[in-house]
C-alpha positions as MATLAB code, in Angstrom:
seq = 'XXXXXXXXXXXXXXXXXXXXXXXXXXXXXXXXXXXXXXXXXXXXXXXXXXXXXXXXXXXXXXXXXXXXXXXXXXXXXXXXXXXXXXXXXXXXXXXXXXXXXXXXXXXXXXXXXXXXXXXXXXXXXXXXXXXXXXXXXXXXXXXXXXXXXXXXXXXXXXXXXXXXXXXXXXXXXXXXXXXXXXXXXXXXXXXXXXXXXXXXXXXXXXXXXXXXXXXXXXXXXXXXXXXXXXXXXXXXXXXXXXXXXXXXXXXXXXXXXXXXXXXXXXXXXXXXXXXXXXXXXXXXXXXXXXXXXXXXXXXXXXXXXXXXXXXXXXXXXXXXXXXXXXXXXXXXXXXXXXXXXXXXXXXX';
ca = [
       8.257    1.412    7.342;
      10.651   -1.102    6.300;
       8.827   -2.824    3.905;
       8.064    0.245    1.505;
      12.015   -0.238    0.333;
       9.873   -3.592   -1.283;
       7.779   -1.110   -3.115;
      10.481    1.434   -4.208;
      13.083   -1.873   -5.496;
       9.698   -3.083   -7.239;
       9.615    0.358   -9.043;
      12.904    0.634  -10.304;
      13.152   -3.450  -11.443;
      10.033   -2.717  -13.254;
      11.118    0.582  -14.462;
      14.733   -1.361  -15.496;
      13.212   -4.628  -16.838;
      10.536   -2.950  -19.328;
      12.894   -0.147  -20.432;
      15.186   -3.136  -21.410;
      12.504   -5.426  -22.907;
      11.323   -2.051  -25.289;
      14.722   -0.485  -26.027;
      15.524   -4.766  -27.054;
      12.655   -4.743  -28.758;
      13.411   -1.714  -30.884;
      17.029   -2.737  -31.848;
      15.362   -5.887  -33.221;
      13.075   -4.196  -35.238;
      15.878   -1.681  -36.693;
      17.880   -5.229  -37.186;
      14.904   -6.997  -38.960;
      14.893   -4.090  -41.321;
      18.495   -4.235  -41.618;
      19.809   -0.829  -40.106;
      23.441   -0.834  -39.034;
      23.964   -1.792  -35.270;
      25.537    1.349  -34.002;
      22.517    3.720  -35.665;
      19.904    1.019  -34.004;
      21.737    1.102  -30.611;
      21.407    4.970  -30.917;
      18.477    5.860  -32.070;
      16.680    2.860  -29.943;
      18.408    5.139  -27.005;
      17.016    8.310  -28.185;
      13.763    7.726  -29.040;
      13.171    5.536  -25.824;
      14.047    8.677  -23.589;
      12.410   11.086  -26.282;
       9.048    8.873  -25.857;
       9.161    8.599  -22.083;
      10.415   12.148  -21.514;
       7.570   13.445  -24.026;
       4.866   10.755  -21.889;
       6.244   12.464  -18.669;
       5.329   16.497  -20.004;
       2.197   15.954  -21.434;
       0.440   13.068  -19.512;
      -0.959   15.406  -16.805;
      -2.586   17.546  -19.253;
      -4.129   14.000  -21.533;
      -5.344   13.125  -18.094;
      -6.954   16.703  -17.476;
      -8.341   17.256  -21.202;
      -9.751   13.568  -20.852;
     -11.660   13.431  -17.751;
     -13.004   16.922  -18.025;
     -12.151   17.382  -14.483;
     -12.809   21.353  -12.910;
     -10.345   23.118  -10.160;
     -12.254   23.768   -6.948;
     -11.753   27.243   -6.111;
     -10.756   27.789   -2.146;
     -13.773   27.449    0.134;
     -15.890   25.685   -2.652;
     -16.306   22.386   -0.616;
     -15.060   23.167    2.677;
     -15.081   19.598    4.370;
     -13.482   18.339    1.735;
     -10.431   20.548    1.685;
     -10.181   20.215    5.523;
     -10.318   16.930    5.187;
      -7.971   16.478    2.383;
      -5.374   19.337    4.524;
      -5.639   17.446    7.706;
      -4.837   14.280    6.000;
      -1.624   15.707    4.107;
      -0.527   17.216    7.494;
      -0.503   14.177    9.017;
       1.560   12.732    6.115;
       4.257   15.432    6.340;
       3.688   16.509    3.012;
       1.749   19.812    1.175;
      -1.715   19.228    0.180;
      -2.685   18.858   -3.622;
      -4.381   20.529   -5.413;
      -8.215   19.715   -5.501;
     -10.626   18.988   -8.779;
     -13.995   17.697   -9.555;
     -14.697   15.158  -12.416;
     -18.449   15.594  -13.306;
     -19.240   11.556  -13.401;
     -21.679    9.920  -11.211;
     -19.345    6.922  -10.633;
     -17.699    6.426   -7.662;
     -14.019    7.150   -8.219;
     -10.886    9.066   -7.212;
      -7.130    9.597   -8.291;
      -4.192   11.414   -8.251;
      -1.668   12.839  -11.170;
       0.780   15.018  -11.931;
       4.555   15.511  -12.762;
       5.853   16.044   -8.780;
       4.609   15.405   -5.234;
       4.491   19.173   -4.551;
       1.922   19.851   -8.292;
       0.283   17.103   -7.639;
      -3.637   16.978   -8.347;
      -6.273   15.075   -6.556;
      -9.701   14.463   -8.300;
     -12.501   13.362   -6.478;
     -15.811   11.936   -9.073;
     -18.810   13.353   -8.103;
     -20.389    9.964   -7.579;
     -18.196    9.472   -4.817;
     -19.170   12.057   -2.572;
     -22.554   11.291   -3.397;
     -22.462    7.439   -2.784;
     -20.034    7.175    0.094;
     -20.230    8.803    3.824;
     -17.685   10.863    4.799;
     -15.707    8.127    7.111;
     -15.593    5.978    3.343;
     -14.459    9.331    1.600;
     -11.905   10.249    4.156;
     -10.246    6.616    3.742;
     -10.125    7.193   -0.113;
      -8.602    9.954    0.494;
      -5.841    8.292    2.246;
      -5.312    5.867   -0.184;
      -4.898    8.876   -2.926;
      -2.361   10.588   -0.449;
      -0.550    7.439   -0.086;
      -0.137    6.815   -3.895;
       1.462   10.874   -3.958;
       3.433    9.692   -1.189;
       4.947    6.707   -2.835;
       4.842    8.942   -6.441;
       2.938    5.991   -8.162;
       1.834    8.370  -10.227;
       4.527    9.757  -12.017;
       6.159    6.208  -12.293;
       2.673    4.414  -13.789;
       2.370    7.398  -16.417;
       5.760    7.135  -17.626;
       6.000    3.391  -17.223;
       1.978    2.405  -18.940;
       2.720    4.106  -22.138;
       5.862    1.588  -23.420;
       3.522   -1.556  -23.558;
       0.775    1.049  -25.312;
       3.384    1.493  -28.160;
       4.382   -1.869  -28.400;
       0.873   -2.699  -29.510;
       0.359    0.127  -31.337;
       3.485   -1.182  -33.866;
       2.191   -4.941  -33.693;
      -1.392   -3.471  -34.913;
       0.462   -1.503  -37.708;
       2.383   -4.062  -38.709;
      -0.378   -6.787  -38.775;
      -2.671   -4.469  -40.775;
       0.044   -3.390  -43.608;
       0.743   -7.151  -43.882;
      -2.594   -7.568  -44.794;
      -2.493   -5.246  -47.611;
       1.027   -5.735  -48.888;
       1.113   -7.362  -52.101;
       2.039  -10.941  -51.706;
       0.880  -12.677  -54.947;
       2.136  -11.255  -57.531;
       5.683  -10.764  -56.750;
       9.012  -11.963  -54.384;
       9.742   -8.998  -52.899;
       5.518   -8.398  -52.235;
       5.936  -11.865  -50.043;
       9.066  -11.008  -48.448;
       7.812   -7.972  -47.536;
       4.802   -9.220  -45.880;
       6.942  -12.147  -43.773;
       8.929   -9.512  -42.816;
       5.627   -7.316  -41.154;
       3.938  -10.554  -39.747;
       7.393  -11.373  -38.177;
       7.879   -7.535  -36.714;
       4.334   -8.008  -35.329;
       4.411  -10.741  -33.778;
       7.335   -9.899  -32.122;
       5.794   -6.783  -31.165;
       2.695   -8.482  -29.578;
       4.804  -10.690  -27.647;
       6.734   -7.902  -25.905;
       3.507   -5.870  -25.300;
       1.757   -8.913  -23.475;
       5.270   -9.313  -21.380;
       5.662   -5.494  -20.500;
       2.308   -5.361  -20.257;
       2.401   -8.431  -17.205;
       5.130   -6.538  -15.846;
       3.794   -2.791  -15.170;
       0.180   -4.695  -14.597;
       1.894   -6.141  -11.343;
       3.920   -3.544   -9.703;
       0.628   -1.780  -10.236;
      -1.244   -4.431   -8.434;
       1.316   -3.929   -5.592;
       1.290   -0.410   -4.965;
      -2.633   -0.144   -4.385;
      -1.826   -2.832   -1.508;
       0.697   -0.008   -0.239;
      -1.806    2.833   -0.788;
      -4.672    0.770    0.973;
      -2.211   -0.041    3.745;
      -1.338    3.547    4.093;
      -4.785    4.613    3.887;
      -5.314    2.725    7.106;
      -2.704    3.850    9.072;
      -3.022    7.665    7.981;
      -6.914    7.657    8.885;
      -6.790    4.997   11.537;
      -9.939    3.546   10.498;
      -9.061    0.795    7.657;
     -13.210   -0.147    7.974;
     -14.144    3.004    6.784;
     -11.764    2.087    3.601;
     -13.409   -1.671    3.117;
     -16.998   -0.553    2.906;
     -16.016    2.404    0.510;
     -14.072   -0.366   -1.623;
     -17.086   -2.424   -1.602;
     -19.208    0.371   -2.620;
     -17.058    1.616   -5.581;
     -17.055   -2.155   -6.901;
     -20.542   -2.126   -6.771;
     -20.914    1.192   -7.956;
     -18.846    0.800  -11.445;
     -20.109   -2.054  -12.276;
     -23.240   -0.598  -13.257;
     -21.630    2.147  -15.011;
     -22.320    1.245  -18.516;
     -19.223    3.626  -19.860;
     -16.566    1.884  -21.254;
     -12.695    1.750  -18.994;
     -10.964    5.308  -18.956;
      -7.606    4.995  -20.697;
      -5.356    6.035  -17.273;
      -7.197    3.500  -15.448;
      -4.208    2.371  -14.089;
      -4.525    5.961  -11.966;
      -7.786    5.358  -10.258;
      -8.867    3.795   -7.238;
     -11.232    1.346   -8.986;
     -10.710    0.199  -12.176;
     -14.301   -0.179  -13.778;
     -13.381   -3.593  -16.041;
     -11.991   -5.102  -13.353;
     -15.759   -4.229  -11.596;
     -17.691   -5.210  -13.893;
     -15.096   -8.714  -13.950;
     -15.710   -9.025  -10.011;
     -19.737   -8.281  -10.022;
     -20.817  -10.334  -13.313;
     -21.296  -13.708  -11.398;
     -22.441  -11.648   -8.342;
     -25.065  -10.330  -10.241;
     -25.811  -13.403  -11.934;
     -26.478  -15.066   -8.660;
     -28.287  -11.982   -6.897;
     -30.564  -14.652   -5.339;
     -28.117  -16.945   -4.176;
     -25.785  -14.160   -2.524;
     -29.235  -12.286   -0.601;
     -29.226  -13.961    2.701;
     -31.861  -12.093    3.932;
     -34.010  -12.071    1.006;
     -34.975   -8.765    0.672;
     -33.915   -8.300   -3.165;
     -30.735   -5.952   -2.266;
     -27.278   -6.828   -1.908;
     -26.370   -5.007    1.443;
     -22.531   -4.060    1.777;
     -22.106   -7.440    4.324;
     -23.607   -9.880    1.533;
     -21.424   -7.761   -1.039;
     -18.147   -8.967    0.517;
     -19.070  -12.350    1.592;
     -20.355  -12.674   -2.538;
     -16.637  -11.429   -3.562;
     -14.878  -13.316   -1.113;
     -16.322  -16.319   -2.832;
     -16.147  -15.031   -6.661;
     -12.526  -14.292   -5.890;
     -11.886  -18.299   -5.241;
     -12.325  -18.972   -8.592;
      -9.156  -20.270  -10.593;
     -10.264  -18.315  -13.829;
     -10.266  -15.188  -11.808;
      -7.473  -15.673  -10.287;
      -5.959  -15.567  -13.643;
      -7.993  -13.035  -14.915;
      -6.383  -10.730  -12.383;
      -3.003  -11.203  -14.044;
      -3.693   -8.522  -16.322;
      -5.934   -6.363  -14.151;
      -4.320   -3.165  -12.728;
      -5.791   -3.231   -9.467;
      -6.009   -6.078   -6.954;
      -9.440   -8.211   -6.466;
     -11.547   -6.272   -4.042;
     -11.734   -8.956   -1.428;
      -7.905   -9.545   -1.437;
      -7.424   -5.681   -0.712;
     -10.894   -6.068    1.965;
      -8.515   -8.830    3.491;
      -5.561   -6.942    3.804;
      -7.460   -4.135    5.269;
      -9.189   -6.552    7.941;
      -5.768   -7.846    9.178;
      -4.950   -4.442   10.014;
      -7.520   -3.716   11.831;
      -7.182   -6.641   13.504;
      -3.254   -5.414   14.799;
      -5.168   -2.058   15.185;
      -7.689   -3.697   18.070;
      -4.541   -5.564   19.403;
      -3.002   -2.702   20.656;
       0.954   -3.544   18.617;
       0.269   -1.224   15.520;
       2.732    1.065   14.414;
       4.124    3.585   12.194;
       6.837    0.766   12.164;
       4.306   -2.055   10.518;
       2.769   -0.164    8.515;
       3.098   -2.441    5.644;
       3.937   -5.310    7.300;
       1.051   -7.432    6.384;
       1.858   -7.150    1.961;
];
Protein backbone atom coordinates (compact mmCIF):
# COMPACT_ATOMS: atom_id res chain seq x y z
CA UNK A 1 0.00 0.00 0.00
CA UNK A 2 2.60 2.30 -1.04
CA UNK A 3 0.75 4.74 -2.66
CA UNK A 4 -1.61 5.72 0.38
CA UNK A 5 1.74 7.73 1.77
CA UNK A 6 0.33 9.97 -1.61
CA UNK A 7 -2.87 10.37 0.25
CA UNK A 8 -1.54 11.02 3.82
CA UNK A 9 1.42 13.85 2.22
CA UNK A 10 -1.80 15.22 0.29
CA UNK A 11 -3.47 15.66 3.77
CA UNK A 12 -0.98 17.36 5.60
CA UNK A 13 0.14 19.87 2.37
CA UNK A 14 -3.45 20.67 2.28
CA UNK A 15 -3.84 20.84 5.93
CA UNK A 16 -0.31 23.17 5.86
CA UNK A 17 -1.10 25.24 2.72
CA UNK A 18 -4.79 26.42 3.82
CA UNK A 19 -3.85 26.91 7.49
CA UNK A 20 -1.18 29.30 5.97
CA UNK A 21 -3.36 30.95 3.29
CA UNK A 22 -6.18 31.73 6.44
CA UNK A 23 -3.81 32.52 9.33
CA UNK A 24 -2.10 35.11 6.10
CA UNK A 25 -5.22 36.10 5.45
CA UNK A 26 -6.11 37.14 8.97
CA UNK A 27 -2.83 39.09 9.70
CA UNK A 28 -3.80 41.12 6.62
CA UNK A 29 -6.99 41.94 7.75
CA UNK A 30 -5.67 42.94 11.43
CA UNK A 31 -2.94 45.02 9.18
CA UNK A 32 -5.63 46.68 6.92
CA UNK A 33 -7.25 47.83 10.10
CA UNK A 34 -4.05 48.85 11.43
CA UNK A 35 -3.43 46.54 14.57
CA UNK A 36 0.18 46.26 15.69
CA UNK A 37 2.09 43.24 14.08
CA UNK A 38 2.95 41.29 17.15
CA UNK A 39 -1.00 41.41 18.51
CA UNK A 40 -2.03 40.32 14.69
CA UNK A 41 0.63 37.53 14.60
CA UNK A 42 -0.93 36.40 17.98
CA UNK A 43 -4.20 36.58 17.94
CA UNK A 44 -4.26 35.32 14.05
CA UNK A 45 -2.49 32.17 15.98
CA UNK A 46 -5.07 31.88 18.56
CA UNK A 47 -8.09 32.23 17.01
CA UNK A 48 -6.97 29.93 14.02
CA UNK A 49 -6.45 26.96 16.57
CA UNK A 50 -9.48 28.27 18.77
CA UNK A 51 -11.72 28.00 15.40
CA UNK A 52 -10.37 24.66 14.24
CA UNK A 53 -10.14 23.14 17.72
CA UNK A 54 -13.87 24.44 18.42
CA UNK A 55 -14.84 22.89 14.45
CA UNK A 56 -13.13 19.61 15.67
CA UNK A 57 -15.59 19.26 19.24
CA UNK A 58 -18.69 20.15 17.92
CA UNK A 59 -18.81 19.05 14.19
CA UNK A 60 -19.95 15.48 15.04
CA UNK A 61 -22.82 16.66 16.93
CA UNK A 62 -23.84 19.69 13.78
CA UNK A 63 -23.61 16.60 11.66
CA UNK A 64 -25.96 14.48 14.05
CA UNK A 65 -28.52 17.43 14.96
CA UNK A 66 -28.57 18.12 11.06
CA UNK A 67 -29.30 14.96 9.41
CA UNK A 68 -31.66 13.73 12.06
CA UNK A 69 -29.94 10.49 11.89
CA UNK A 70 -31.26 7.53 14.76
CA UNK A 71 -28.73 4.88 16.57
CA UNK A 72 -29.66 1.33 15.59
CA UNK A 73 -30.01 -0.55 18.65
CA UNK A 74 -28.06 -4.18 18.51
CA UNK A 75 -29.98 -6.74 16.47
CA UNK A 76 -32.21 -3.98 14.80
CA UNK A 77 -30.96 -4.78 11.19
CA UNK A 78 -29.06 -7.83 11.52
CA UNK A 79 -27.48 -8.14 7.92
CA UNK A 80 -26.46 -4.98 8.09
CA UNK A 81 -24.40 -5.11 11.23
CA UNK A 82 -22.89 -8.46 10.05
CA UNK A 83 -22.12 -7.04 7.17
CA UNK A 84 -20.73 -3.85 8.39
CA UNK A 85 -18.60 -6.31 11.38
CA UNK A 86 -17.29 -8.62 8.79
CA UNK A 87 -16.13 -5.79 6.72
CA UNK A 88 -14.24 -3.93 9.71
CA UNK A 89 -12.67 -7.35 10.60
CA UNK A 90 -11.26 -7.68 7.53
CA UNK A 91 -9.85 -4.12 7.78
CA UNK A 92 -8.16 -4.74 11.15
CA UNK A 93 -10.02 -2.17 12.74
CA UNK A 94 -13.34 -2.02 15.39
CA UNK A 95 -16.59 -1.57 13.80
CA UNK A 96 -18.52 1.85 14.07
CA UNK A 97 -21.10 2.58 15.36
CA UNK A 98 -24.34 2.20 13.18
CA UNK A 99 -27.30 4.99 12.45
CA UNK A 100 -30.19 5.50 10.20
CA UNK A 101 -30.93 8.87 8.41
CA UNK A 102 -34.72 8.81 7.58
CA UNK A 103 -34.24 10.15 3.72
CA UNK A 104 -35.28 8.23 0.77
CA UNK A 105 -32.08 9.20 -1.14
CA UNK A 106 -29.54 6.97 -1.70
CA UNK A 107 -26.61 7.94 0.50
CA UNK A 108 -24.05 6.96 3.14
CA UNK A 109 -21.15 8.50 5.34
CA UNK A 110 -19.04 8.40 8.07
CA UNK A 111 -18.09 11.07 11.05
CA UNK A 112 -16.77 11.48 14.12
CA UNK A 113 -13.77 12.81 16.22
CA UNK A 114 -11.54 9.22 16.17
CA UNK A 115 -11.38 5.95 14.22
CA UNK A 116 -12.42 3.99 17.34
CA UNK A 117 -16.09 6.69 17.91
CA UNK A 118 -16.54 6.72 14.68
CA UNK A 119 -20.26 6.66 13.24
CA UNK A 120 -21.51 5.16 10.08
CA UNK A 121 -24.95 6.31 8.67
CA UNK A 122 -26.59 4.48 6.15
CA UNK A 123 -29.94 6.71 4.27
CA UNK A 124 -32.77 4.75 4.13
CA UNK A 125 -33.01 5.14 0.38
CA UNK A 126 -30.04 3.20 0.08
CA UNK A 127 -31.01 0.05 1.43
CA UNK A 128 -34.09 0.42 -0.34
CA UNK A 129 -32.65 1.22 -3.88
CA UNK A 130 -29.50 -0.86 -3.92
CA UNK A 131 -29.02 -4.88 -3.50
CA UNK A 132 -27.05 -6.00 -0.94
CA UNK A 133 -23.73 -6.78 -3.20
CA UNK A 134 -24.13 -2.56 -4.10
CA UNK A 135 -24.66 -1.91 -0.24
CA UNK A 136 -21.85 -4.07 0.90
CA UNK A 137 -19.38 -2.11 -1.58
CA UNK A 138 -20.62 1.25 -0.04
CA UNK A 139 -19.90 0.03 2.84
CA UNK A 140 -16.37 -0.46 1.98
CA UNK A 141 -15.90 2.71 0.66
CA UNK A 142 -17.28 4.26 4.19
CA UNK A 143 -14.75 1.89 6.05
CA UNK A 144 -12.05 3.00 3.86
CA UNK A 145 -12.65 6.79 4.43
CA UNK A 146 -12.46 5.75 8.67
CA UNK A 147 -9.47 4.00 7.67
CA UNK A 148 -7.71 6.85 6.02
CA UNK A 149 -9.59 9.35 8.89
CA UNK A 150 -10.94 11.59 5.98
CA UNK A 151 -13.29 12.44 8.19
CA UNK A 152 -11.82 14.12 10.91
CA UNK A 153 -9.36 15.93 8.46
CA UNK A 154 -12.42 17.25 5.91
CA UNK A 155 -14.40 18.56 9.11
CA UNK A 156 -11.64 20.42 10.49
CA UNK A 157 -10.16 21.40 7.16
CA UNK A 158 -14.02 22.54 5.18
CA UNK A 159 -14.84 25.02 7.79
CA UNK A 160 -11.64 27.68 7.09
CA UNK A 161 -12.84 28.45 3.44
CA UNK A 162 -16.64 28.62 5.14
CA UNK A 163 -15.30 31.58 7.26
CA UNK A 164 -13.45 33.17 4.73
CA UNK A 165 -16.70 33.79 2.93
CA UNK A 166 -18.59 34.38 5.70
CA UNK A 167 -16.14 37.77 6.39
CA UNK A 168 -16.12 38.66 2.51
CA UNK A 169 -20.17 38.58 2.75
CA UNK A 170 -19.95 40.81 5.92
CA UNK A 171 -17.75 43.00 4.65
CA UNK A 172 -19.43 43.47 1.18
CA UNK A 173 -22.82 44.05 2.87
CA UNK A 174 -21.56 46.80 5.59
CA UNK A 175 -19.87 48.50 2.60
CA UNK A 176 -23.04 48.83 1.18
CA UNK A 177 -24.51 50.62 3.99
CA UNK A 178 -21.58 52.65 5.24
CA UNK A 179 -21.99 56.18 4.65
CA UNK A 180 -19.95 57.24 1.73
CA UNK A 181 -21.47 60.60 0.57
CA UNK A 182 -21.55 62.71 2.98
CA UNK A 183 -18.26 62.52 4.58
CA UNK A 184 -14.17 61.41 4.19
CA UNK A 185 -13.96 59.16 6.72
CA UNK A 186 -17.75 57.52 5.46
CA UNK A 187 -15.65 56.80 1.99
CA UNK A 188 -12.59 55.64 3.54
CA UNK A 189 -14.37 53.51 5.52
CA UNK A 190 -16.20 51.84 2.83
CA UNK A 191 -12.73 51.34 0.52
CA UNK A 192 -11.45 49.93 3.38
CA UNK A 193 -14.58 47.00 3.63
CA UNK A 194 -14.69 46.51 -0.25
CA UNK A 195 -10.85 46.03 -0.05
CA UNK A 196 -11.12 43.44 3.17
CA UNK A 197 -13.75 41.65 1.03
CA UNK A 198 -12.38 41.19 -1.76
CA UNK A 199 -9.49 39.95 -0.31
CA UNK A 200 -11.53 37.69 1.62
CA UNK A 201 -13.33 36.22 -1.49
CA UNK A 202 -10.16 35.63 -3.13
CA UNK A 203 -8.74 33.44 -0.36
CA UNK A 204 -12.08 31.55 0.05
CA UNK A 205 -12.18 30.59 -3.79
CA UNK A 206 -8.24 29.49 -3.33
CA UNK A 207 -8.78 27.43 -0.01
CA UNK A 208 -11.77 26.51 -1.25
CA UNK A 209 -9.82 24.80 -4.71
CA UNK A 210 -7.51 23.43 -2.33
CA UNK A 211 -9.65 21.24 0.30
CA UNK A 212 -12.16 20.68 -2.92
CA UNK A 213 -9.18 18.53 -4.37
CA UNK A 214 -7.63 16.51 -1.71
CA UNK A 215 -11.30 15.75 -1.28
CA UNK A 216 -11.63 14.66 -4.81
CA UNK A 217 -8.61 12.37 -4.10
CA UNK A 218 -9.50 10.57 -1.15
CA UNK A 219 -12.95 9.18 -2.57
CA UNK A 220 -10.52 7.64 -5.38
CA UNK A 221 -8.71 5.98 -2.23
CA UNK A 222 -12.00 5.01 -0.53
CA UNK A 223 -13.42 3.55 -3.92
CA UNK A 224 -10.11 1.77 -4.40
CA UNK A 225 -10.30 0.37 -0.97
CA UNK A 226 -13.80 -0.48 -1.29
CA UNK A 227 -12.72 -2.88 -3.99
CA UNK A 228 -10.10 -4.57 -2.49
CA UNK A 229 -11.88 -4.96 1.05
CA UNK A 230 -15.11 -6.54 -0.69
CA UNK A 231 -13.38 -8.02 -3.68
CA UNK A 232 -16.10 -7.17 -5.91
CA UNK A 233 -15.34 -3.44 -7.29
CA UNK A 234 -18.71 -4.21 -9.80
CA UNK A 235 -20.87 -4.40 -7.06
CA UNK A 236 -19.42 -0.70 -6.14
CA UNK A 237 -19.91 0.74 -9.99
CA UNK A 238 -23.55 -0.15 -10.32
CA UNK A 239 -24.30 1.20 -6.71
CA UNK A 240 -22.36 4.50 -7.87
CA UNK A 241 -24.45 4.61 -10.86
CA UNK A 242 -27.52 4.16 -8.94
CA UNK A 243 -26.86 6.86 -6.25
CA UNK A 244 -26.12 9.39 -9.26
CA UNK A 245 -29.24 8.58 -10.61
CA UNK A 246 -30.94 8.44 -7.51
CA UNK A 247 -30.03 12.18 -6.17
CA UNK A 248 -30.56 13.69 -8.97
CA UNK A 249 -34.12 13.47 -8.63
CA UNK A 250 -34.04 14.44 -5.13
CA UNK A 251 -35.46 17.83 -5.30
CA UNK A 252 -33.80 18.83 -1.66
CA UNK A 253 -31.30 21.24 -1.82
CA UNK A 254 -27.08 19.96 -1.03
CA UNK A 255 -26.58 19.03 2.78
CA UNK A 256 -23.99 21.38 4.24
CA UNK A 257 -21.22 18.32 5.15
CA UNK A 258 -21.56 17.17 1.73
CA UNK A 259 -18.10 16.90 1.53
CA UNK A 260 -18.83 13.64 4.05
CA UNK A 261 -21.06 11.65 1.83
CA UNK A 262 -20.64 9.21 -0.75
CA UNK A 263 -22.57 11.21 -3.38
CA UNK A 264 -22.73 14.64 -3.39
CA UNK A 265 -26.34 15.54 -4.69
CA UNK A 266 -25.17 18.98 -6.79
CA UNK A 267 -22.64 17.31 -8.28
CA UNK A 268 -25.76 14.67 -9.40
CA UNK A 269 -27.91 16.74 -10.43
CA UNK A 270 -24.53 18.51 -12.53
CA UNK A 271 -23.78 14.89 -14.04
CA UNK A 272 -27.64 13.86 -14.93
CA UNK A 273 -29.00 17.38 -16.32
CA UNK A 274 -27.83 16.71 -19.99
CA UNK A 275 -28.55 12.97 -19.39
CA UNK A 276 -31.90 13.74 -18.74
CA UNK A 277 -32.16 16.22 -21.32
CA UNK A 278 -31.25 13.66 -23.89
CA UNK A 279 -33.28 10.62 -22.30
CA UNK A 280 -34.05 9.68 -25.94
CA UNK A 281 -30.79 9.89 -27.33
CA UNK A 282 -29.02 7.86 -24.39
CA UNK A 283 -32.11 4.77 -24.54
CA UNK A 284 -30.59 2.33 -26.87
CA UNK A 285 -33.16 0.03 -26.54
CA UNK A 286 -36.00 2.29 -26.60
CA UNK A 287 -37.97 1.26 -23.95
CA UNK A 288 -38.33 4.82 -22.15
CA UNK A 289 -35.90 3.80 -19.07
CA UNK A 290 -32.40 4.45 -18.61
CA UNK A 291 -31.11 0.92 -17.50
CA UNK A 292 -27.83 1.03 -15.27
CA UNK A 293 -25.64 -0.05 -18.76
CA UNK A 294 -27.11 3.07 -20.79
CA UNK A 295 -26.57 5.11 -17.41
CA UNK A 296 -22.77 4.74 -17.62
CA UNK A 297 -22.25 4.76 -21.25
CA UNK A 298 -24.58 8.41 -20.97
CA UNK A 299 -21.91 9.63 -18.18
CA UNK A 300 -19.00 8.39 -19.80
CA UNK A 301 -19.92 10.73 -22.58
CA UNK A 302 -21.33 13.83 -20.39
CA UNK A 303 -18.05 13.56 -18.54
CA UNK A 304 -16.06 14.49 -22.02
CA UNK A 305 -17.28 17.71 -21.93
CA UNK A 306 -14.64 20.61 -21.35
CA UNK A 307 -17.22 22.69 -19.21
CA UNK A 308 -17.55 19.74 -16.96
CA UNK A 309 -14.42 19.06 -16.70
CA UNK A 310 -14.11 22.39 -15.17
CA UNK A 311 -17.10 22.28 -13.38
CA UNK A 312 -15.57 19.47 -11.36
CA UNK A 313 -12.89 21.82 -10.06
CA UNK A 314 -15.02 22.84 -7.36
CA UNK A 315 -17.03 19.66 -6.86
CA UNK A 316 -16.11 17.55 -3.77
CA UNK A 317 -16.42 14.30 -5.23
CA UNK A 318 -14.98 12.95 -8.48
CA UNK A 319 -17.28 12.57 -11.82
CA UNK A 320 -19.03 9.27 -11.52
CA UNK A 321 -17.58 7.77 -14.64
CA UNK A 322 -13.95 8.73 -13.69
CA UNK A 323 -14.47 6.81 -10.27
CA UNK A 324 -16.66 3.81 -12.63
CA UNK A 325 -13.21 3.84 -14.55
CA UNK A 326 -11.02 3.47 -11.82
CA UNK A 327 -13.14 0.78 -10.43
CA UNK A 328 -13.15 -1.17 -13.93
CA UNK A 329 -9.29 -1.19 -14.07
CA UNK A 330 -9.33 -2.98 -10.95
CA UNK A 331 -11.31 -5.40 -11.76
CA UNK A 332 -9.60 -5.85 -14.65
CA UNK A 333 -6.04 -6.70 -12.39
CA UNK A 334 -8.66 -8.59 -10.24
CA UNK A 335 -9.56 -11.16 -13.40
CA UNK A 336 -5.74 -11.12 -14.19
CA UNK A 337 -4.84 -12.96 -11.38
CA UNK A 338 -1.63 -10.03 -10.08
CA UNK A 339 -3.90 -8.13 -7.50
CA UNK A 340 -2.71 -7.44 -4.24
CA UNK A 341 -2.90 -6.01 -0.90
CA UNK A 342 0.39 -4.47 -2.35
CA UNK A 343 -1.54 -2.47 -5.41
CA UNK A 344 -4.12 -1.59 -3.81
CA UNK A 345 -4.01 1.90 -4.97
CA UNK A 346 -1.87 1.54 -7.61
CA UNK A 347 -4.12 2.56 -10.37
CA UNK A 348 -4.83 6.67 -8.68
Amino acid sequence: MARLARLRLSMIVSILLVTAIFAAFLIALMLLIQLPLIFSLTLTLLATLIFILLQYLIGPAMVRWSTGLRYLKPGEHPWLEATVKDLAEKSAMPPPKLAIVPDPTPNAFVFGRTTRGATLAVHEGLLRQLNEGEVRGVIGHELGHIKHRDFVVMTVLSALPLIAYLIARLSFQAAWFADGGRRKEGASLRALLLVAGAISYIVYIITLLCVMRLSRLREHYADAYSAYVTGEPNQLQSALTKITYGLSLSPRPPHGARTLYIGDPALAKQECQGILERKQEYDLDKDGVLDERELELAMEREAKSRWTTINTWFTTHPATYQRILLLREIEKEMGSGRYSSERVYVHI
